[in-house]
C-alpha positions as CSV (number, residue, x, y, z in Angstrom):
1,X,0.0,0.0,0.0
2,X,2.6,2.2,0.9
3,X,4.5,1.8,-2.4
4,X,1.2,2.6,-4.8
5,X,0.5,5.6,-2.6
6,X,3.9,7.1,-3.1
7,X,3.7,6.3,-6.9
8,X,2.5,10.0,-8.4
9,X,0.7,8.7,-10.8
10,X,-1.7,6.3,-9.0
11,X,-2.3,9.0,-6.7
12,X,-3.4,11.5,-9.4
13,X,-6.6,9.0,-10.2
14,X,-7.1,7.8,-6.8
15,X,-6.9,10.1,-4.9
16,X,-4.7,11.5,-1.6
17,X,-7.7,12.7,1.0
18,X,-9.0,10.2,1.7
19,X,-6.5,7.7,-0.3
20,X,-8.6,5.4,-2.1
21,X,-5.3,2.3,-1.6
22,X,-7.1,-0.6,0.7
23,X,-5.9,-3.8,1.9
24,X,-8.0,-6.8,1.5
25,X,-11.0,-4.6,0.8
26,X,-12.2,-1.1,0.9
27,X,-14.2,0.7,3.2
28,X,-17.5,0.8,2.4
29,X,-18.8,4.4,0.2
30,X,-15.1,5.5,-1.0
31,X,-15.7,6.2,-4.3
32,X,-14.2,5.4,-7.9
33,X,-11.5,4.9,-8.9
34,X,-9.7,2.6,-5.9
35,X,-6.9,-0.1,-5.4
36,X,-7.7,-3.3,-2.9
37,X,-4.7,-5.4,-2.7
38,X,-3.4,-8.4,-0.7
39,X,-0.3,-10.4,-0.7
40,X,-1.0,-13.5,-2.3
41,X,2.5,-15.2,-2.2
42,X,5.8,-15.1,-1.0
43,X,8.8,-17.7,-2.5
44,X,12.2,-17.8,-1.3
45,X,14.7,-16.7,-4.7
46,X,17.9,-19.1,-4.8
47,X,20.8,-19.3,-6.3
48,X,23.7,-22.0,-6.9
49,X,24.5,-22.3,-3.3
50,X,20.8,-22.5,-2.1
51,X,18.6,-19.9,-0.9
52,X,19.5,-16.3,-1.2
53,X,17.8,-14.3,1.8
54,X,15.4,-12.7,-1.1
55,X,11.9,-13.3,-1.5
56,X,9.9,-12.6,-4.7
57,X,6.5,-11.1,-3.2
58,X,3.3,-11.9,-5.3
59,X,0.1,-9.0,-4.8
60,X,-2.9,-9.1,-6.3
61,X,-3.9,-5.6,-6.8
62,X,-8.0,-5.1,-7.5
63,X,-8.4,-1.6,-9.7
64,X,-12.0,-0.5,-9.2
65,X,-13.5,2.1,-11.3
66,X,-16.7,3.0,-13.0
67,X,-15.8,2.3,-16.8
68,X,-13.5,-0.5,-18.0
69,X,-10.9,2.5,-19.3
70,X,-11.2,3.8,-16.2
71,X,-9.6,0.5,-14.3
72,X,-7.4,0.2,-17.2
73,X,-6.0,3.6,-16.5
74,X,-5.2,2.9,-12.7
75,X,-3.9,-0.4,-13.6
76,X,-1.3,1.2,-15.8
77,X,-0.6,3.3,-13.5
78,X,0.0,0.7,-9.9
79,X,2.2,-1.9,-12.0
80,X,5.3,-0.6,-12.4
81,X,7.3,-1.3,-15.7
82,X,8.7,-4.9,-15.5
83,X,6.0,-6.1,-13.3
84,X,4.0,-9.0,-14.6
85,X,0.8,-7.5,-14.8
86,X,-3.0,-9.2,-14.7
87,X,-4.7,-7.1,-12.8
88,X,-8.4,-7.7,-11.9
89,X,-10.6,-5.0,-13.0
90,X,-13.8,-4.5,-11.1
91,X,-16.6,-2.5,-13.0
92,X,-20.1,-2.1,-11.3
């Protein structure tokens, strides 16, 4: 949460008062567009001489908006360049 609500650009559609950045789920009447996320995985990385004290982290990050390009925009926007991205999109 912290990370996505640093990034300037996810802030600029979701907002900073309140910020619309939830874990596990949002608080009921916030409105469009928001980000519910939850960490979904965590796997040791190794290397040739076993594990390497790193962990690759898996999120699933929820983009909630009221149109499709909407979701599509804050997606873009909370996965950073390099990420492998399948973001859920929630449209009511």
């Amino acid at each position: 949460g912290q990370f996505l609500a640093a990034q300037s650009a996810v802030t600029a559609l979701v907002g900073t008062n309140p910020v619309r950045i939830a874990p596990l789920k949002m608080a009921q009447r916030q409105p469009f567009p928001r980000i519910v996320y939850w960490g979904a995985a965590s796997n040791p990385v190794y290397h040739a001489g076993g594990e390497s004290g790193l962990f690759r982290a898996q999120f699933e990050i929820q983009c909630q908006a009221q149109t499709v390009a909407d979701a599509d925009a804050v997606e873009s926007a909370a996965c950073s360049p390099g990420w492998r991205s399948t973001a859920a999109k929630s449209v009511p």
